[in-house]
N, C-alpha and C positions, 0 to 999 in steps of 0.2 A: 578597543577591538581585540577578539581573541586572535593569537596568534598561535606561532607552532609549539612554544613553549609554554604556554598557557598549562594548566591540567585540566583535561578534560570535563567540564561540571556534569556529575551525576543528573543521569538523565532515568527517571523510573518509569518508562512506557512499560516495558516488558514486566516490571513488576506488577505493575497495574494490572496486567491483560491477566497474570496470572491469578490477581485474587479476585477480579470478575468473572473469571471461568471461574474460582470456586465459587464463586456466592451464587454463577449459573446453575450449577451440581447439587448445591445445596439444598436450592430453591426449588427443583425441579423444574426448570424452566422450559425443557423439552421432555415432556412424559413418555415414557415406555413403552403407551399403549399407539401414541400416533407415528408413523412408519412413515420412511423417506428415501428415497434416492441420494446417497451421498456420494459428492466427487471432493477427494483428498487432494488436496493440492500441497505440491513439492516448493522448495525455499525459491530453485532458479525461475521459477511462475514468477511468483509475486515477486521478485526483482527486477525480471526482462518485461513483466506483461500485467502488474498490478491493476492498470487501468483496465483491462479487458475480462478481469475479476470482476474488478468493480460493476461493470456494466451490467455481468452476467446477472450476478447476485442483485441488483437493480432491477433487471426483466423478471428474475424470477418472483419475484417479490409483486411486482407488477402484476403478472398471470397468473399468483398465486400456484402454483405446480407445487407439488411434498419436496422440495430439495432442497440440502444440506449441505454448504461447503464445512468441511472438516478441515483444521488445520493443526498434524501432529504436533504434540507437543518437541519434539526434535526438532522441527522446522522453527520453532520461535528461539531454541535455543539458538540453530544458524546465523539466524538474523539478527541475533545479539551481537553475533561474534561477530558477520558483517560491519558492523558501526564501526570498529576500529580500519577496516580498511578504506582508504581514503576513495578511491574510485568508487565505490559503493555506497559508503555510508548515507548517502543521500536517496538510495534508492531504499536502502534497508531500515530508514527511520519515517520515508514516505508509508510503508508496506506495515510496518508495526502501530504508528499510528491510525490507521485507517483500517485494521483487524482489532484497535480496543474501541472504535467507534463502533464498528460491527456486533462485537462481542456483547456490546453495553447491550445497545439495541434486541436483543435476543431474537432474533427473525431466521437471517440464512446460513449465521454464519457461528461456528463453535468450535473452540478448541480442544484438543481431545485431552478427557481426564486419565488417571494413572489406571483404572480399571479400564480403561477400554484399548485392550492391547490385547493380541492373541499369542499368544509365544511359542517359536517354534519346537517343534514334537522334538527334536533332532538338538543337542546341545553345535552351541556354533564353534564352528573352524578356526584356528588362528587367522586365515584367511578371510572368514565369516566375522573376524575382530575389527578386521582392517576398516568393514565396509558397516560397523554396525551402526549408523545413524542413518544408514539406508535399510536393515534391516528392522528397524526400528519402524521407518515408516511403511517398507513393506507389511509388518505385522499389524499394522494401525488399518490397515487399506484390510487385511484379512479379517481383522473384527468387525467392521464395517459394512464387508460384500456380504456376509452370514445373513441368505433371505431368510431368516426366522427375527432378526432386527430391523428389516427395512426391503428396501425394493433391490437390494445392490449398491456395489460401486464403482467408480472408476480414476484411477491412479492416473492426471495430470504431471505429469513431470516434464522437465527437456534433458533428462537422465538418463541412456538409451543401457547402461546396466540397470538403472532401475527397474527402464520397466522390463530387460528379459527377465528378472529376479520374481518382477510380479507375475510377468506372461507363464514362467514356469510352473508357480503356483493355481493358474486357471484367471487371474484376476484381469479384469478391463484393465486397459489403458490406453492414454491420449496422449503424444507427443505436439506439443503447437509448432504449427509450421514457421519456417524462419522469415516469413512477410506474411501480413496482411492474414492475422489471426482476427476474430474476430467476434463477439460474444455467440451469435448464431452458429459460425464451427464447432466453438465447444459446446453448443446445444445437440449439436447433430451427430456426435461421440457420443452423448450421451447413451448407455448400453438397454435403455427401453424404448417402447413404440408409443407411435402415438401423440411426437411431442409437437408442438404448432410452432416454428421454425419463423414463421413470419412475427412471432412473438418476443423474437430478438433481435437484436441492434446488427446489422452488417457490419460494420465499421465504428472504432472507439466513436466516442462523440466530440473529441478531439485528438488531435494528435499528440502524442505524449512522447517525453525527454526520455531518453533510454541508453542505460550502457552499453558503450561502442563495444563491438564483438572484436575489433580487431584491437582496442588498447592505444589505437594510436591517436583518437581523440576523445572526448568526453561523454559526448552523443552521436547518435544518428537516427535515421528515419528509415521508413520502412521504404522499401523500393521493388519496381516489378520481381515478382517470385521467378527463380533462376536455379539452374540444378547446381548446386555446389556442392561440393566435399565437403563435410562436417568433421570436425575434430574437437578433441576435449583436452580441457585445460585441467589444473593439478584441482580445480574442483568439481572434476567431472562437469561443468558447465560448456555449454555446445558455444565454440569461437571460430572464426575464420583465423588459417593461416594465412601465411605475406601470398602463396601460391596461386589462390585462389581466387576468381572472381571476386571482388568486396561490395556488403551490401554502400548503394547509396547515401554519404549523410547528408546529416539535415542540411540546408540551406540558411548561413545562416541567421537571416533574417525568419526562416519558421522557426527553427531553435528557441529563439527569443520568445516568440509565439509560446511554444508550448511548453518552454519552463516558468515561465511567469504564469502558466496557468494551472503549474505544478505549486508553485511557491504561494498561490491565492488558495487553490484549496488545501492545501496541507499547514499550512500555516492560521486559517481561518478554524481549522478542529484545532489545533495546538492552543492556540488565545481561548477557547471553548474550555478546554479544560483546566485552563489555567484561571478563567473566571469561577468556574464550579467549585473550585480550589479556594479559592479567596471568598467566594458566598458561602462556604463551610467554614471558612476561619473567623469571618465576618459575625456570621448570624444574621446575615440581611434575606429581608423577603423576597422572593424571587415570583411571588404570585404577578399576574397580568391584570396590569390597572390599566382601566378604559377612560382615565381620567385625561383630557386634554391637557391638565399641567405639569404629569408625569412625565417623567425625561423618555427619550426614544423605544433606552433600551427594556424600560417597564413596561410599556405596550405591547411585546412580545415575548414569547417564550423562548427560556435560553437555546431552547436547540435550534430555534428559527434564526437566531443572532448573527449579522454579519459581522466580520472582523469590525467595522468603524460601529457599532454599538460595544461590541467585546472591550474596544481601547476606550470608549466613551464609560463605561463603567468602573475601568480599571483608571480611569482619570482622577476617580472621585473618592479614590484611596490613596493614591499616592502621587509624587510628579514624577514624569520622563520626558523623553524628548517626543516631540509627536509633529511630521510635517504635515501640512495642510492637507495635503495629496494622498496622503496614505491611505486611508479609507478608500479612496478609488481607485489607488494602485491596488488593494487585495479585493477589489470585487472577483468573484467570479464568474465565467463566462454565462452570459445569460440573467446576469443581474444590472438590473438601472444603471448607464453609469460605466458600465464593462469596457475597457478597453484594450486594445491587442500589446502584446510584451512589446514590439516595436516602437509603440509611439508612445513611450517612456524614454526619456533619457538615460545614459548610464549613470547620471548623478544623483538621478533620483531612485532608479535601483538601488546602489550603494545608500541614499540615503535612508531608504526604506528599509535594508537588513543591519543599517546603524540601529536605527529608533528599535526596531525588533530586539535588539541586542540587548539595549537601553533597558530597556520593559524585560525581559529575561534577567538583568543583574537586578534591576529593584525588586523585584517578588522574587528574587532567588529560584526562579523555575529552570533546571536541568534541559526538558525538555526543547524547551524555547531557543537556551543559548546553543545545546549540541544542533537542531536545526539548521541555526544561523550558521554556525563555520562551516557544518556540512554543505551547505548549497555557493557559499564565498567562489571555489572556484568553479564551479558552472556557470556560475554568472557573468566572473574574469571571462572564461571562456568563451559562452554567446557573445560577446561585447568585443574581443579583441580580433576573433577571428573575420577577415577582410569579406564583408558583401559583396554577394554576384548580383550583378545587372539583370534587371528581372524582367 
């Protein structure tokens, strides 16, 4: 098991994301001529609110509508740096792997290339120094609103100098409310008419594991929306002090709930790309044979694959340890099979981010193993802390 003295195994998501946004750029994969609505989104989004990205970009895709999430390229740098802080790092390697699925996919979502930055007229301030990965993204939101490229934009942040920075310059912007955000809000921000609002999801499609704004536990939940004083921490990210009202946490027997349905889907793209990895080192076919004595995970295409086809093909390269249950520990909600983080044991939790471990040191995949110690203590966490009587 990795521990604290361990050295951290090089994990290349972020490198990755970078050389499929080039080969997006290269390739033309979004043409100049077809024009879109792009909303930028800021690093504290995809840490606090990833899941309600997700959805967005889901519906949009759904109702086909011309929009764009954009994500500067400073924001991936953030989220690099994220990884090393321990309260984060599990939000910050959920959000990077699920922006190189995006990215692959060339549909909603694109990271911004070194051309597309507008710079300010005005040489910047020492003061202007201080702030410049915000001005950075400022300028990315201003190449972007430019309607001779598109319909507009609008600046997503929970970074209330950001957005005066961009309000100053003329540009949209959306702050997410501190409960009960939700893909249809950020529709209704959106700075054009006309959009079909019943076209998006009210509420995540579940409830998601999220950093605790006050620090003093690991997660919490969203709870009836209440006026509170908002204050910023040394990363300009919006936290309650001790003063203040505190939002609700989870409960936590829903905690369990919604990180094991963190840990199924994030972990199910991880094994994905760690298969695509091993079918390229391989040289094995990956076509779809309709042949009844083709093993499971022949019958369907890699992107369709669930974790127990992913481990079922990675069996057949190498040994690890693999408990019976695993396969149905990482279903996903709404798959045959799916069952709630609750009625799982904690031994079979620990057992399942063993065997994940197991399977990360034999293929040597970075990914896999920073994962696993990332998510270690949320897990401690759901499992130690005393259940309310329900």
């Amino acid at each position: 098991m990795l521990n604290g003295t361990t050295t951290p195994p090089y994990d290349s998501t972020v490198e990755q994301l970078y050389h499929a946004a080039n080969e997006v750029e290269m390739q033309d994969a979004f043409p100049t001529n077809q024009k879109h609505l792009y909303v930028i989104i800021d690093t504290n989004v995809l840490i606090d609110y990833c899941g309600i990205v997700e959805q967005f970009c889901a519906d949009v895709e759904k109702v086909g509508y011309p929009i764009m999430i954009i994500i500067p390229s400073v924001v991936l740098g953030e989220l690099d740096g994220l990884k090393n802080r321990p309260e984060l790092q599990w939000f910050a390697r959920q959000a990077t792997t699920w922006l190189l699925k995006k990215v692959k996919e060339r549909k909603s979502v694109k990271l911004q290339s070194a051309k597309e930055t507008q710079s300010p007229a005005v040489p910047p301030s020492d003061t202007d120094d201080i702030r410049k990965n915000d001005l950075a993204i400022r300028d990315c939101c201003l190449y972007f609103a430019d309607k001779n490229r598109g319909f507009g934009a609008l600046m997503v942040t929970m970074d209330k100098i950001l957005c005066l920075e961009c309000q100053k310059e003329g540009l949209e912007t959306s702050i997410p409310p501190r409960r009960s955000w939700s893909s249809r809000l950020l529709a209704q921000s959106l700075p054009v008419p006309g959009v079909d609002l019943s076209a998006f999801h009210n509420r995540e499609s579940f409830p998601r594991y999220r950093p605790s704004r006050t620090r003093q536990r690991l997660a919490q939940t969203e709870a009836p929306a209440a006026n509170v004083r908002p204050v910023l921490d040394d990363d300009m990210m919006d936290i309650d002090d001790g003063e203040v009202a505190q939002p609700e946490e989870y409960m936590p027997a829903h905690a369990r709930d919604s990180l094991h349905a963190q840990i199924a889907e994030h972990f199910t793209l991880v094994l994905k790309d760690l298969c695509y990895r091993v079918h390229l080192e391989s040289g094995d076919s990956m076509a779809v044979s309709n042949s009844k004595h083709a093993p499971d995970y022949r019958r369907k295409a890699m992107p369709e694959w669930t974790s127990d086809l992913c481990l079922s093909y990675l069996k057949t390269k190498k040994t690890f340890e693999r408990p019976d249950f695993m396969g149905n520990f990482l279903l996903r909600r709404g798959e045959r099979g799916w069952r709630k983080g609750q009625d799982w044991t904690p031994g079979m939790w620990t057992r399942v981010l063993d065997a994940l471990e197991d399977v990360g040191r034999t293929f040597g995949d970075g990914a896999l193993l920073s994962s696993v110690a990332a998510v270690r203590p949320h897990a401690r966490e759901v499992w130690e802390a005393k259940l309310r009587p329900l």
